[in-house]
C-alpha positions in Angstrom: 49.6 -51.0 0.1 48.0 -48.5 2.2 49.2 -47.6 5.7 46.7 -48.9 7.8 47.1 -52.4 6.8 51.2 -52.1 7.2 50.6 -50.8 10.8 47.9 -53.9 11.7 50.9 -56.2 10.5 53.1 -54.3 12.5 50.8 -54.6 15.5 50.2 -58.6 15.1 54.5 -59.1 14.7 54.6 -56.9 18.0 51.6 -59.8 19.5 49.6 -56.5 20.5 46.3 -56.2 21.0 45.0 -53.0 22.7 46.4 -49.5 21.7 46.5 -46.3 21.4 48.5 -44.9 18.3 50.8 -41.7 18.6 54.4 -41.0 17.4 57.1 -43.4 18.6 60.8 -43.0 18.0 61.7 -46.0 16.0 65.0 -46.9 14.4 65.2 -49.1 11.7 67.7 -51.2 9.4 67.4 -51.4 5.6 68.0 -53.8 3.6 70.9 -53.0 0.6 67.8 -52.4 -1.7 65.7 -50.8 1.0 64.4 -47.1 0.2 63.9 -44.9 3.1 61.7 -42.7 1.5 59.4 -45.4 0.5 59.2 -46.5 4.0 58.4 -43.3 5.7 55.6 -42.7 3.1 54.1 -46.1 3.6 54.3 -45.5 7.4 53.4 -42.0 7.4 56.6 -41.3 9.2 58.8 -38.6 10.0 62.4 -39.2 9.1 64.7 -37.4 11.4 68.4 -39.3 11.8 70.5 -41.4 9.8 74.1 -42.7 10.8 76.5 -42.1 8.0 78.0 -45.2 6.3 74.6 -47.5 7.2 71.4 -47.6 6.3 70.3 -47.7 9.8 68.0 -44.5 10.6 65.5 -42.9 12.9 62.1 -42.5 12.7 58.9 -41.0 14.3 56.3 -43.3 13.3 52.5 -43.6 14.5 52.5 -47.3 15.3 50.4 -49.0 18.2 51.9 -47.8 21.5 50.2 -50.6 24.3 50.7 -49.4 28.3 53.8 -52.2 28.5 55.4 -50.8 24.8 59.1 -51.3 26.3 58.5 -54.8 27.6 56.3 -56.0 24.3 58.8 -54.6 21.6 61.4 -56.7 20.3 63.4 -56.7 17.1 61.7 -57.0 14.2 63.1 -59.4 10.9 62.1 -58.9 7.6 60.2 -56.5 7.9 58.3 -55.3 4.4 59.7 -51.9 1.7 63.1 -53.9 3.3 63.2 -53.2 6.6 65.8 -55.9 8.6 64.7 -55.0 12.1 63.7 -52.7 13.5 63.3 -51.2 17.5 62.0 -48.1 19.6 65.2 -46.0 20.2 64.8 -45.8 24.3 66.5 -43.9 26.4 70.1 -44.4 28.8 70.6 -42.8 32.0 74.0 -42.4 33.4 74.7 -44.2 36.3 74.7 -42.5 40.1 77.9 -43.0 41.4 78.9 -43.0 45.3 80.7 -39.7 46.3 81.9 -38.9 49.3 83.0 -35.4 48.5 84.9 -32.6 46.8 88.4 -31.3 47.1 89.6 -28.0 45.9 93.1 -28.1 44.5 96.4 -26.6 46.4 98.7 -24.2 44.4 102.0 -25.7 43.7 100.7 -29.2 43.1 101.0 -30.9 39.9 97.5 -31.2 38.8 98.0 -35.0 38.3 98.7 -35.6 42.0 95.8 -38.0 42.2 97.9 -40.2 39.7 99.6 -41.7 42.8 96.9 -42.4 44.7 97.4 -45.9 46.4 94.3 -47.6 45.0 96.1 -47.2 41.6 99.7 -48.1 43.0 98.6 -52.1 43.4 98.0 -52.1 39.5 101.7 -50.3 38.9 100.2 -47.7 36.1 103.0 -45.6 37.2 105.4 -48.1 36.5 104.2 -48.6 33.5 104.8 -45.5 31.7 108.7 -46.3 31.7 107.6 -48.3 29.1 104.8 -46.6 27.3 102.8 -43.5 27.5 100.4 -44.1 25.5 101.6 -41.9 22.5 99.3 -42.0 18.9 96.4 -43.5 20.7 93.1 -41.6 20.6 90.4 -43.0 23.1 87.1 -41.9 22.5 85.2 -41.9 25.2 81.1 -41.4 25.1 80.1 -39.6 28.2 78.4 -36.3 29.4 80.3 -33.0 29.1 83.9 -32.8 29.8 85.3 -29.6 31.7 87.9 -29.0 28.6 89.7 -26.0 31.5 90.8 -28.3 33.7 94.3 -28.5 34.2 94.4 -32.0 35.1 92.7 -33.0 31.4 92.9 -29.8 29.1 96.6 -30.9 27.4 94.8 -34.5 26.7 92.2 -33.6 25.1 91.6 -33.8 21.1 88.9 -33.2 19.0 85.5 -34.2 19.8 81.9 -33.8 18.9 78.5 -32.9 20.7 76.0 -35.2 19.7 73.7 -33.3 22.1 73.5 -30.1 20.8 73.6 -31.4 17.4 70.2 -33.5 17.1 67.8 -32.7 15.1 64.3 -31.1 16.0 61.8 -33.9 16.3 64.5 -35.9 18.0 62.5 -39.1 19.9 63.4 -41.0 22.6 60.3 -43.5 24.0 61.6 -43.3 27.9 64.9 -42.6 30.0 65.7 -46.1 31.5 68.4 -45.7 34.3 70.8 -48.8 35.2 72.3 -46.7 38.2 71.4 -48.8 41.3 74.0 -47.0 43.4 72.2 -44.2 44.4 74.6 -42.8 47.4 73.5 -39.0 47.5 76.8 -36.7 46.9 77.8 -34.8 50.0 80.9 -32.7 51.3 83.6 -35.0 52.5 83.4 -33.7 56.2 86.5 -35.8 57.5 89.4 -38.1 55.5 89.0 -40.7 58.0 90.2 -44.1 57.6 86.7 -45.7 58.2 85.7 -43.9 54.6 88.7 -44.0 52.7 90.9 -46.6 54.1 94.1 -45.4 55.9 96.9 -45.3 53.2 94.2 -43.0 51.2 93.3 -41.1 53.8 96.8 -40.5 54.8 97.8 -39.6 50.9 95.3 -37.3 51.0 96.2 -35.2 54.4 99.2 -35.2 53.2 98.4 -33.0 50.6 96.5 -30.2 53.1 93.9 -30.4 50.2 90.9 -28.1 51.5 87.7 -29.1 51.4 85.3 -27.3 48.7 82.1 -25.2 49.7 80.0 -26.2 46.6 78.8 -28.9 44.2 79.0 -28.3 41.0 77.2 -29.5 38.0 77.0 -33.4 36.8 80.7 -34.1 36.9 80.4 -38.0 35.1 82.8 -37.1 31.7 85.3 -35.3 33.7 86.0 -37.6 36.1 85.9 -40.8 33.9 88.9 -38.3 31.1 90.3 -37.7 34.8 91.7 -41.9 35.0 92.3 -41.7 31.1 94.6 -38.8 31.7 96.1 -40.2 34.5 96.9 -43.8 33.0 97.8 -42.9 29.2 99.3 -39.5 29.1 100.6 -39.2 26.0 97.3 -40.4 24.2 94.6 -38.5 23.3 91.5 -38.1 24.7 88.3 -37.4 22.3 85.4 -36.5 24.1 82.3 -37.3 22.5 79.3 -36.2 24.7 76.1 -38.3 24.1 74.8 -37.8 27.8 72.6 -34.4 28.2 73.3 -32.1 31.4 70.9 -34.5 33.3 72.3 -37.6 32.0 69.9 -38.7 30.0 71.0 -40.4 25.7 69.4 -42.7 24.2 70.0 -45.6 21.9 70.5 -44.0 18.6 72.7 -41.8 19.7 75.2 -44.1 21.3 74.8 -46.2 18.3 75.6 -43.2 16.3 78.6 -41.7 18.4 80.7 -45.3 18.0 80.5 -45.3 14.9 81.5 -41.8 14.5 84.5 -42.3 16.6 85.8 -44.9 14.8 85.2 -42.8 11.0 87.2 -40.4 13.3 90.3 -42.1 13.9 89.4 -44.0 17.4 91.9 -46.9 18.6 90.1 -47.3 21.9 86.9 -46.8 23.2 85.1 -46.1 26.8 81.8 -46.8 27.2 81.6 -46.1 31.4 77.2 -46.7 31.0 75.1 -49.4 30.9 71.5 -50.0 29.8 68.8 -53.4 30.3 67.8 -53.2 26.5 69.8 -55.4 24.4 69.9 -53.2 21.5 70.4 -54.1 17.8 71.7 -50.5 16.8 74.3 -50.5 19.5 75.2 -54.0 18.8 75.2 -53.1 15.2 78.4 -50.4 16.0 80.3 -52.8 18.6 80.5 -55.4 15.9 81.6 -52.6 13.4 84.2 -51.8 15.3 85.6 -54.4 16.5 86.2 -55.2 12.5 88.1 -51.9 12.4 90.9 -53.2 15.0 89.2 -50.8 17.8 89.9 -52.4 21.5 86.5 -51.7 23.1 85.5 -51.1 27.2 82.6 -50.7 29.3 81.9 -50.9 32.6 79.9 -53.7 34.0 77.6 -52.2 36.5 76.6 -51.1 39.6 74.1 -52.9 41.0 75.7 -56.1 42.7 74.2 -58.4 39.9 75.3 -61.0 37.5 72.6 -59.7 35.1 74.2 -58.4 32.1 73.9 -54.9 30.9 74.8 -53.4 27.2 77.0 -52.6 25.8 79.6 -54.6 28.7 77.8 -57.8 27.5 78.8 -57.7 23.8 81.5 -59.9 22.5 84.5 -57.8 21.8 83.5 -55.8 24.2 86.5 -55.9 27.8 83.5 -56.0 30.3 85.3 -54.3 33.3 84.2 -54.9 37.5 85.7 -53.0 39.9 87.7 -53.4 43.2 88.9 -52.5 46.1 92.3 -51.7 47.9 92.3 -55.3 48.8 91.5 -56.6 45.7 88.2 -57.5 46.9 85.2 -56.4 44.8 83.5 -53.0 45.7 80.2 -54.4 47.0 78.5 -52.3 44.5 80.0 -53.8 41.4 78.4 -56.4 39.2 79.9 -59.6 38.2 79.4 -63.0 36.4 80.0 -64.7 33.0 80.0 -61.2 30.9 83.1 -59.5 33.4 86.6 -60.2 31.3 88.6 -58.0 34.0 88.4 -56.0 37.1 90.5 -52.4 37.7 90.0 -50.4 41.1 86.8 -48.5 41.4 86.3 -47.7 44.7 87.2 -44.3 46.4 89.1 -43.3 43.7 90.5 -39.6 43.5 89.6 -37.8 40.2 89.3 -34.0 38.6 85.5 -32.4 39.0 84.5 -29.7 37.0 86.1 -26.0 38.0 89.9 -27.4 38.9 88.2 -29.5 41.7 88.6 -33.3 42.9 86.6 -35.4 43.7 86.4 -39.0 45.7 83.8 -41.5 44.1 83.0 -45.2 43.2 81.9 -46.8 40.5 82.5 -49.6 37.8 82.1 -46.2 35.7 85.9 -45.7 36.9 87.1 -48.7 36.4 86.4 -49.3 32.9 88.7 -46.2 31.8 91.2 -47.9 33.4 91.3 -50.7 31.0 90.9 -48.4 27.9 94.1 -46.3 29.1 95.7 -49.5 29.6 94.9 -50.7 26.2 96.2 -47.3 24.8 99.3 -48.0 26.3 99.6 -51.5 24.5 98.3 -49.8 21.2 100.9 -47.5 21.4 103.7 -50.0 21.1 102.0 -52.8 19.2 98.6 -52.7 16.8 97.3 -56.5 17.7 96.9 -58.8 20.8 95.7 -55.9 23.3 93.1 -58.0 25.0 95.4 -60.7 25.3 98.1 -58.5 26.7 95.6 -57.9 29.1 93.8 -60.6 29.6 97.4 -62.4 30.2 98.8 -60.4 33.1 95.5 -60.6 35.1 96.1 -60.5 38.7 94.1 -64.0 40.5 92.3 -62.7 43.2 89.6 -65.3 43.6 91.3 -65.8 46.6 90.4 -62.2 47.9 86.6 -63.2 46.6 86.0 -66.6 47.8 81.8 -65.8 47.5 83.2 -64.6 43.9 85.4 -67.1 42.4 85.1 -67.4 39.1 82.8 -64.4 38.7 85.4 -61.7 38.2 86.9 -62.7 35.0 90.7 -63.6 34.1 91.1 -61.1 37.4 92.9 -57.4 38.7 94.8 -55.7 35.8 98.4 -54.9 36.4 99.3 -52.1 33.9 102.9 -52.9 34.0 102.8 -56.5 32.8 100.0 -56.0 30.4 102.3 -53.3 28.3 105.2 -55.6 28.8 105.9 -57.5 25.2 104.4 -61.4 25.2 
C-alpha cells in the first residue's frame, strides 16, 4: 500500500477535511507483532524516540495538520502495520506559582529551618519522624532543574537523569499547552506582614532576621518542590529527573518516558507537581505501569479554582492532592472536585530557591510533595496499604469549606497518623 492512501485513511479516522500536510510529532503504540520500521516506511516518517520496555515510540510524520489539529485529534485504535493508537505528543508548561518573594539565608541556621514553619506544624510532619524518616525510599520526582548545591537538598539527593539534554535531534513537540492559571508575577517580599503571610508565619519568619534578597534568580519550580521532599522524608532519597526545560516547557512523550524510567530505576514514590488538559494515552500508559510495580503515585491537582480535571492528578492510582491553608480552608487558587483524594498545605509555604535562597510561594505544585514524602515515610516501614494509611488519618475539614464539602477528598493529611501502624 502506498503512502498516500494510508495518510487519506488517516485523515477520514481524524473526521478532517481541509489541510495542509507538514511534519507532526506523533507517538504511537504497536501492537506485539507491530514493526516500527514498517510503519515509518509506509508513513514516510522519521523515527526519533522509543521508551525502553514498550513498543510505544515517537515519530515525525507528514500527516494532515487542520488549523484546530489539537482539538480534532484523538486516540486512534487499530490503526493498520499494527498501530494501537496513536496521538500528537503536545507540549506541558509548568505551572506559575504565586510568590511573594525571596529570602537569603542567615549563617548559623540549620538549612532546614523552614521545616518548622507553622503551615506544616497543623499536619505534625515533625512529629512524625519519631517514627520514621523515610529511610530506603527513593522518590522520583519529574520537574525542571534542581539546584543539586543547596544545602537544604544536596545530602537528599540521588541519582537522576536529564531527559532534556538528552533528546534527540528532530525532537517534536506540536504546541506548549500551559495549565498555570495562577499567574501572580514574582516580586521581592518588601514586608513580612501579617496581611500576606498570616501572623504566626510572619512572626516565624522575623524571628529568624532572615534578609531580604536583591535578585531573582532563574526558574526555581524543581528546587522548591525537592525543598518539601527534603523537609518531610529526610532519610529518603530524592531522584531528580528533569523533564521541564529552563522555560518550563516538556511535553507528553517525555513525561511518559521519564515514569517509566524511574520506576526501571528503583522508584517507590513518585511526584508529578504539573498538570496538563490532554488526557494522554502515553502518560496513562506509564501511571497504569506503575501502579502494577507497587509505586505510590502523586500529582497536584491544579491551580485554577476548577473542578475540571487535569492529567496526570486524574488517573486512577494516581493521590490527586489540593492544597490549603493555615486554617484548613482551601487556598482560593487550588482546584477541587471528584478527582482530589487529599489536600496538604500549599499556601505561603517557605522553601529553598536556587543559590542557598528561600523562597515564599503557593501552589498545589507544593502540596502534592507533601503527600509523596508522606508516603515515603509509610514505605519505609511497611511495602503495602500507603494510600490507605493515608487516606485513613485524613483530617475532616468540610467544616472549614462549607462552599466545598465533599470536594476536597477524604480531607487534610496528618503525617503523624498516616505513618502510625493500622
Amino acid at each position: 500500500m502506498t503512502r498516500r492512501p494510508i495518510l487519506l485513511i488517516l485523515l477520514l479516522m481524524l473526521g478532517l477535511t481541509a489541510y495542509a500536510e507538514a511534519q507532526v510529532p506523533v507517538i504511537v503504540q504497536l501492537s506485539p507483532s507491530g514493526n516500527i520500521t514498517s510503519v515509518v516506511s509506509a508513513l514516510n516518517g522519521i523515527l526519533l524516540d522509543n521508551i525502553p520496555g514498550t513498543k510505544i515510540y515517537l515519530l515525525n510524520l507528514p500527516i494532515p495538520v487542520p488549523s484546530a489539529l489539537n482539538s480534532l485529534l484523538s486516540p486512534l485504535e487499530n490503526l493498520l502495520l499494527g498501530i494501537q493508537w496513536a496521538e500528537v505528543n503536545s507540549g506541558i508548561t509548568l505551572p506559575n506559582v504565586g510568590q511573594l518573594g525571596v529570602l537569603q539565608g542567615v549563617s548559623g541556621v540549620a538549612p532546614n529551618w523552614y521545616q518548622a514553619q507553622p503551615t506544616w506544624q497543623i499536619m505534625h510532619g515533625q512529629d512524625a519522624l519519631a517514627d520514621s524518616r523515610g529511610a530506603g525510599v527513593i522518590i522520583a520526582d519529574l520537574n525542571s532543574r534542581v539546584d543539586s548545591t543547596h544545602p537544604a537538598i544536596a545530602s537528599h539527593l540521588t541519582g537522576g537523569f536529564d531527559f532534556v539534554t538528552g533528546k534527540p535531534t528532530g525532537y517534536g513537540v506540536l504546541n506548549a499547552e500551559s495549565a498555570s492559571f495562577m499567574d501572580q508575577p514574582p516580586g521581592l517580599l518588601d514586608q513580612l506582614t501579617s496581611s500576606l503571610l498570616g501572623q504566626s508565619t510572619a512572626g516565624f519568619l522575623n524571628s529568624l532576621n532572615l534578609p531580604i534578597a536583591s535578585s531573582n534568580p532563574a526558574y526555581s519550580h524543581g528546587t522548591e518542590v525537592a525543598g518539601v521532599l527534603a523537609a518531610i522524608a529526610p532519610d529518603s532519597s530524592i531522584m531528580p529527573l528533569r523533564v521541564f526545560d529552563d522555560n518550563g516547557q516538556t511535553d507528553l512523550f517525555s513525561v511518559a518516558k521519564a515514569i517509566r524510567y524511574a520506576v526501571q530505576h528503583g522508584a517507590q514514590v513518585i511526584n508529578m507537581s504539573f498538570g496538563t488538559m490532554t488526557n494522554s494515552n502515553a502518560i496513562q500508559n506509564s501511571i497504569t505501569y506503575a501502579k502494577s510495580m507497587n509505586v505510590t503515585m502523586t500529582a497536584s491537582a491544579g491551580n485554577n479554582n476548577t473542578n475540571s480535571p487535569q492529567y496526570p492528578a486524574a488517573y486512577s492510582g494516581v493521590i490527586t492532592t489540593a492544597a490549603t491553608n493555615i486554617s484548613d480552608q482551601k487556598a482560593w487558587f487550588s482546584n477541587y472536585g471528584g478527582d482530589v483524594v487529599m489536600d496538604a498545605p500549599g499556601d505561603n509555604i517557605i522553601l529553598p530557591y536556587p543559590g542557598g535562597l528561600y523562597s515564599v510561594v503557593s501552589g498545589t505544585s507544593f502540596s502534592a510533595p507533601v503527600l509523596a514524602g508522606t508516603a515515603a515515610l509509610i514505605r519505609s516501614l511497611r511495602t503495602t496499604g500507603t494510600t490507605a494509611s493515608i487516606t485513613g488519618a485524613a483530617v475532616n475539614i468540610n467544616a472549614e469549606n462549607p462552599n466545598f464539602v465533599n470536594q476536597l477528598g477524604f480531607g487534610r493529611i496528618d503525617v503523624l497518623q498516616a505513618v502510625k501502624p493500622n
